[in-house]
N, C-alpha and C positions, 0 to 999 in steps of 0.2 A: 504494500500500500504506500503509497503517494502523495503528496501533493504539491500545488504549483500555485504561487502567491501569480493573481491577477496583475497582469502590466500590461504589457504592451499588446498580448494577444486579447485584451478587454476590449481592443480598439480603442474610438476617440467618443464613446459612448458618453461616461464622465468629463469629458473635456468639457461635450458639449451642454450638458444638461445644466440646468438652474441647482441652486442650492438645496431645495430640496430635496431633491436626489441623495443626497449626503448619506442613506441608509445602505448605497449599495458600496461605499466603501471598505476593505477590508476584505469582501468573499475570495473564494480561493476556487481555483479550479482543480478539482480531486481528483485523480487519478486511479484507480483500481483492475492491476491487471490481473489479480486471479478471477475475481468476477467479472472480468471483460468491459470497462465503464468508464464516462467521463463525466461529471456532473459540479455545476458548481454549488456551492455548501456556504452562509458565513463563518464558518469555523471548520478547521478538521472535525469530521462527524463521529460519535458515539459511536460503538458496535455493538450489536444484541444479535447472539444467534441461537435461533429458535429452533423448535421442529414445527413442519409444515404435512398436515396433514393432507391428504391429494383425494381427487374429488373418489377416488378408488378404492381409498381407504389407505394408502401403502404412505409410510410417512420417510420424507427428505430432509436435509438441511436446508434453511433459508436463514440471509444474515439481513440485518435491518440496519442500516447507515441513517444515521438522524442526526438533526441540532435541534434543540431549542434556542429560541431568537426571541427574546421581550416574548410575545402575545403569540407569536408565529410558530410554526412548525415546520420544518423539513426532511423529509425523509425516503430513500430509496430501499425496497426491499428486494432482495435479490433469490428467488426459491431455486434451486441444483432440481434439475429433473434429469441432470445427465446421469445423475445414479439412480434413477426411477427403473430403470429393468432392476439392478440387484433387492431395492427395494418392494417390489412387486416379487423376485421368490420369494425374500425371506418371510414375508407375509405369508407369502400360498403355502411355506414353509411348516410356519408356526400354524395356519389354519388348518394344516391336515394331519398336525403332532394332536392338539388342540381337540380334534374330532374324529381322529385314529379311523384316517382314511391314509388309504394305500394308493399310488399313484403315479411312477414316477415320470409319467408325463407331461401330470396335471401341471406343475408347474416351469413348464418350460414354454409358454406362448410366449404370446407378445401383447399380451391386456396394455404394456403400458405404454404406449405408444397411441392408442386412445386418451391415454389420462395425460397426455405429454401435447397432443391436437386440441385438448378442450382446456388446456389450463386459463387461457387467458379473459373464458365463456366463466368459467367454475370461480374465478377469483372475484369478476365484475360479479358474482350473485353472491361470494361473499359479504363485499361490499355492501350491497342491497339489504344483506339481512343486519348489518347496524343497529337499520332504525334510527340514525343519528339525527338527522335531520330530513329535511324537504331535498329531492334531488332534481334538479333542475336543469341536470343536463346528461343523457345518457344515451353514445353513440358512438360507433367508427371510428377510429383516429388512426395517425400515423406518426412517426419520425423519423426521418432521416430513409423514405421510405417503408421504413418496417411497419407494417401494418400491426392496429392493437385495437384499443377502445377507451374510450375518454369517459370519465363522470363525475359532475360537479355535487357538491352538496353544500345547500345552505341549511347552519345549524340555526337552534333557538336562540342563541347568543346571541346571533347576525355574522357569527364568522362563517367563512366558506374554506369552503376545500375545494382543491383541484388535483382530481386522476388522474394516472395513464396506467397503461397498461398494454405490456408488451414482451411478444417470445422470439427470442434470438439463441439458436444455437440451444436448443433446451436448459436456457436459462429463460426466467419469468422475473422480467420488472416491475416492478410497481411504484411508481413517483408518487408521492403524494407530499404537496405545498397545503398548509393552511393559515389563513390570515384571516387577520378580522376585519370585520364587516365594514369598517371605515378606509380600508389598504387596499389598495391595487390590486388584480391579479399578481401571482408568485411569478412573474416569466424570466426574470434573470434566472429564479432554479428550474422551471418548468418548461424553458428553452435550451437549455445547455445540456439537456442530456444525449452522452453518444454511445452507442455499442461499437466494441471493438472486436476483429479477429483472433484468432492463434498469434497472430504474427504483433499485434498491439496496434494497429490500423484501423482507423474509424472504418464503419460497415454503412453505406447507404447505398438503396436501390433508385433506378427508377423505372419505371412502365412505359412503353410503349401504346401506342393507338388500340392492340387489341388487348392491352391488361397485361401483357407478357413482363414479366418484371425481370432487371438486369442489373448485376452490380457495376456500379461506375466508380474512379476514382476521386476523393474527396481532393480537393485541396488541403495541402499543408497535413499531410497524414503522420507528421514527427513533430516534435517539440525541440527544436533546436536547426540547426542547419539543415538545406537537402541538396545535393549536385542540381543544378539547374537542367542540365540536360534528362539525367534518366530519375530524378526526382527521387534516390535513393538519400538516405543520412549520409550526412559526411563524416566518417570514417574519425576524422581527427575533433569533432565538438569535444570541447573540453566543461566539465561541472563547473560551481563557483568553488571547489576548492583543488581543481588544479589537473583532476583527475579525467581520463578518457572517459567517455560516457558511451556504455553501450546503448547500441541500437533499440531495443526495449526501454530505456529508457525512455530515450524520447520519443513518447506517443500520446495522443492525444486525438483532438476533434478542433478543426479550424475553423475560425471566420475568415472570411476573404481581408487581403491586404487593405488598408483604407482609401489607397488609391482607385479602385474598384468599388467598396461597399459605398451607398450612396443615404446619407441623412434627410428625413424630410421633416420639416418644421412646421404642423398645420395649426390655425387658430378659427375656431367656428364663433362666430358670432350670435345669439339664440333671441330669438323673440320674445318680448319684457314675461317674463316670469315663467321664462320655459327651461332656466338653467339646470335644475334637477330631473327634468325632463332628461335630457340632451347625456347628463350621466350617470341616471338609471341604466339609457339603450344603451353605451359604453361599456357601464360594469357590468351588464348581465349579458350583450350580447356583442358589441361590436369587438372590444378587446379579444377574444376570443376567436372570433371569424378571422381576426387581422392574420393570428399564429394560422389559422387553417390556409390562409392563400399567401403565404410565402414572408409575412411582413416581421419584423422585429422590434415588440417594444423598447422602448428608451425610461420614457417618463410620461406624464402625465398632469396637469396642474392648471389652477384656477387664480388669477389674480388675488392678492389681495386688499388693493386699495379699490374703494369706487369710483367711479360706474360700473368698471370692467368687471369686478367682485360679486356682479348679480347678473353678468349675461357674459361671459368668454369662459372657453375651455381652450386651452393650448397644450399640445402634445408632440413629441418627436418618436418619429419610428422608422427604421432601416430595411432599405432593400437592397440587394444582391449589385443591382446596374440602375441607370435610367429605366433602363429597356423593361427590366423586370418589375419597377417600380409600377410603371402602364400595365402591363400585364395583371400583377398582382389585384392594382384599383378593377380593373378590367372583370375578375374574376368573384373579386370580393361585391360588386354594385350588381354581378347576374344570379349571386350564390339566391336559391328561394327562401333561405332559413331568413336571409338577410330581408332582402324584396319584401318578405312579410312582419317581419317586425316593425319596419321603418314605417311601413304605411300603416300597422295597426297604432303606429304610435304618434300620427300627426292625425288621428282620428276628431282631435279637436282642433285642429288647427297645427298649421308650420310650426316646426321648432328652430332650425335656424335658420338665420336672417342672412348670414355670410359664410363665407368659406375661403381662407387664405392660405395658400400652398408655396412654400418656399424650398427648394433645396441645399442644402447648406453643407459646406467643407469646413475640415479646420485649417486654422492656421498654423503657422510656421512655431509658434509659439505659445499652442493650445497645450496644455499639461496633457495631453492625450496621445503625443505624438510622443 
C-alpha cells in the first residue's frame, strides 16, 4: 500500500477555484496495488477486513479502506471473489461433512462463477435492505468504462450518500462518499477512482457503435516519467530519496496534461426568487448527469454579498478538449432523465434568467502549475 501526496497530477483545479474550495486541500491520491486501485482519500485511509458473505452462501475476504472527514465519510470496499471457487468447496465441503452425504463430485462445479456474475446485482440489494434512508437514485453506471450501478441515498438527517459499484477482474468495488445534506456531491472521491491491471496500469474500456467493448490505453498509465516514444517508464526515475524506482511503482490513473484538459467557468443568473430552485435541480440532479457525460467537477458557489447573494450560482467544471466540452453539453441537454426534470421544474415559470460561459486557463503563475 501506497500513497501519493496530490501536486501536480491534481492539475490547476485548486489554482483555479475560489476560497472556498479550501476543503479539498490536503487529499492524497492512494494507491493500492494488491487490490488493484487508485482512489483519492483526505487522509491515508483506515483498514477493516471483514468477511463477506456471497449471495451463495460461500464466505470471502473483503477489506474496507475509509476516512472519517468532520460530518463526511469515505470509503472503498474491496470483496476477493478470486478465491470464490476455493470458497464455494470448502462450503460444499463442510455441507456434506455436516449432513454425511457422500459425493465426490458434488463439489467440484462451478456454482461460483454465478455468484462471481451476480455480485454487483447481490450487493446493490444489499444496499437496498439498509433501510437507511429515501433512495433516490438507482441505476446503471460506469467508470472508466467498467460497467456497474450507481445508488444515491438521502438519509433523515438530510445527509446523502453516493454509490458505485463495480466488478473488475473478480474483484467487487464499492465507493461509497457520504456528506451532509448542506455539501456538495463527494466527486473529488467519487471521480478518482481507477482499476488497475496485473501489470499496475489503469484499466479503461470503450464501446464501439455495436456495444462491442475494447481496452484502450489511458494516458499517463505511470507515476513518474515515461519514454515519449513507446510510453514505457523510464528505467532511471529516481524516488525523493535517491533510490531507483521500480516500474510498479509508478502507477496510477491520469488526468490529461493541463495543456489539453480545458476549465469552464459558468454563472447562471435565476429569476427573483428562483435561486433555491436552480440548486435543488443541481444537487439532486444536474451535478450528477455532469459525471455521466464526461464533465469534471471543480467547485460550486453562490455569492455572498447582495444582489448577487439571492439570484447567481457560479461553478467551474473540466473537460477533456474544447471538442469534448460541445460534445459533452451536446449529450448532457439530449440525456431524457435530464429533458424531464428541467421542464418539470420550470413548471411554474423560468428559473434562469442568464447563462454565462467562459473558458479559462491558468497562468504562468497560478499555484496550480
Amino acid at each position: 500500500m501506497r500513497l501519493i501526496k496530490t501536486g501536480k497530477l491534481m492539475l490547476l483545479a485548486f489554482g483555479l477555484v475560489l476560497p472556498g474550495a479550501a476543503y479539498a486541500q490536503g487529499w492524497i491520491k492512494y494507491v493500492n496495488e494488491e487490490d488493484r486501485f487508485i482512489v483519492n482519500f483526505p487522509r491515508e485511509p483506515d483498514l477493516l477486513e471483514v468477511d463477506y458473505t456471497t449471495e451463495a452462501g460461500a464466505t470471502i475476504p473483503s477489506r474496507i479502506y475509509s476516512v472519517e472527514n468532520g460530518d463526511s465519510r469515505y470509503a472503498l470496499t474491496v470483496v476477493d471473489y478470486t478465491v470464490a471457487e476455493q470458497a464455494h468447496v470448502a462450503r460444499c465441503l463442510r455441507l456434506e461433512a455436516e449432513l454425511d452425504i457422500v459425493s465426490p463430485n458434488l463439489c467440484r462445479g462451478r456454482t461460483h462463477l454465478a455468484d462471481i456474475r451476480g455480485a454487483p446485482l447481490y450487493e446493490a440489494w444489499n444496499i437496498r435492505q439498509r433501510n437507511s434512508g429515501e433512495i433516490t437514485y438507482d441505476a446503471f453506471g460506469q467508470i472508466d468504462g467498467i460497467p456497474g450501478h450507481q445508488i444515491q441515498i438521502l438519509h433523515p438527517d438530510e445527509s446523502r450518500s453516493f454509490i458505485g459499484i463495480y466488478l473488475l477482474e473478480r474483484r467487487l468495488y464499492v465507493l461509497e462518499g457520504t456528506v451532509p445534506g448542506d455539501a456538495p456531491p463527494p466527486g473529488l472521491f467519487q471521480q478518482s477512482l481507477g482499476m488497475l491491471d496485473e501489470m499496475g496500469r489503469a484499466v479503461r474500456y470503450q464501446s464501439d457503435a455495436e456495444g462491442n467493448s475494447s481496452r484502450v490505453r489511458t494516458l499517463f498509465e505511470y507515476i513518474g516519467e515515461e519514454d515519449p516514444i513507446t510510453g514505457e517508464p523510464v528505467t532511471d526515475a529516481s524516488a525523493s530519496d535517491g533510490r531507483i524506482l521500480d516500474p510498479r511503482e509508478r502507477t496510477g490513473r491520469w488526468v490529461p496534461e493541463a495543456s489539453s484538459r480545458v476549465f469552464e467557468l459558468r454563472t447562471y443568473t435565476t429569476e427573483e426568487g428562483k435561486l433555491e430552485d436552480l440548486l435543488t435541480l443541481f444537487r439532486d440532479h444536474a451535478t450528477r448527469l455532469f459525471v455521466k457525460h464526461g464533465m469534471t467537477h471543480v467547485g460550486y458557489w453562490v455569492p455572498q454579498d447582495s444582489p448577487r447573494s439571492a439570484n447567481t450560482l457560479i461553478y467551474i467544471v473540466a473537460h477533456d478538449t474544447r471538442e469534448a466540452a460541445q460534445a459533452n453539453w451536446g449529450s448532457f441537454r439530449e440525456d431524457p432523465e435530464w429533458r424531464r426534470v428541467a421542464e418539470e421544474s420550470q413548471a411554474d415559470g423560468r428559473i434562469v434568467a442568464n447563462i454565462e460561459s467562459v473558458f479559462i486557463e491558468a497562468t504562468d503563475f497560478s499555484p496550480g502549475q
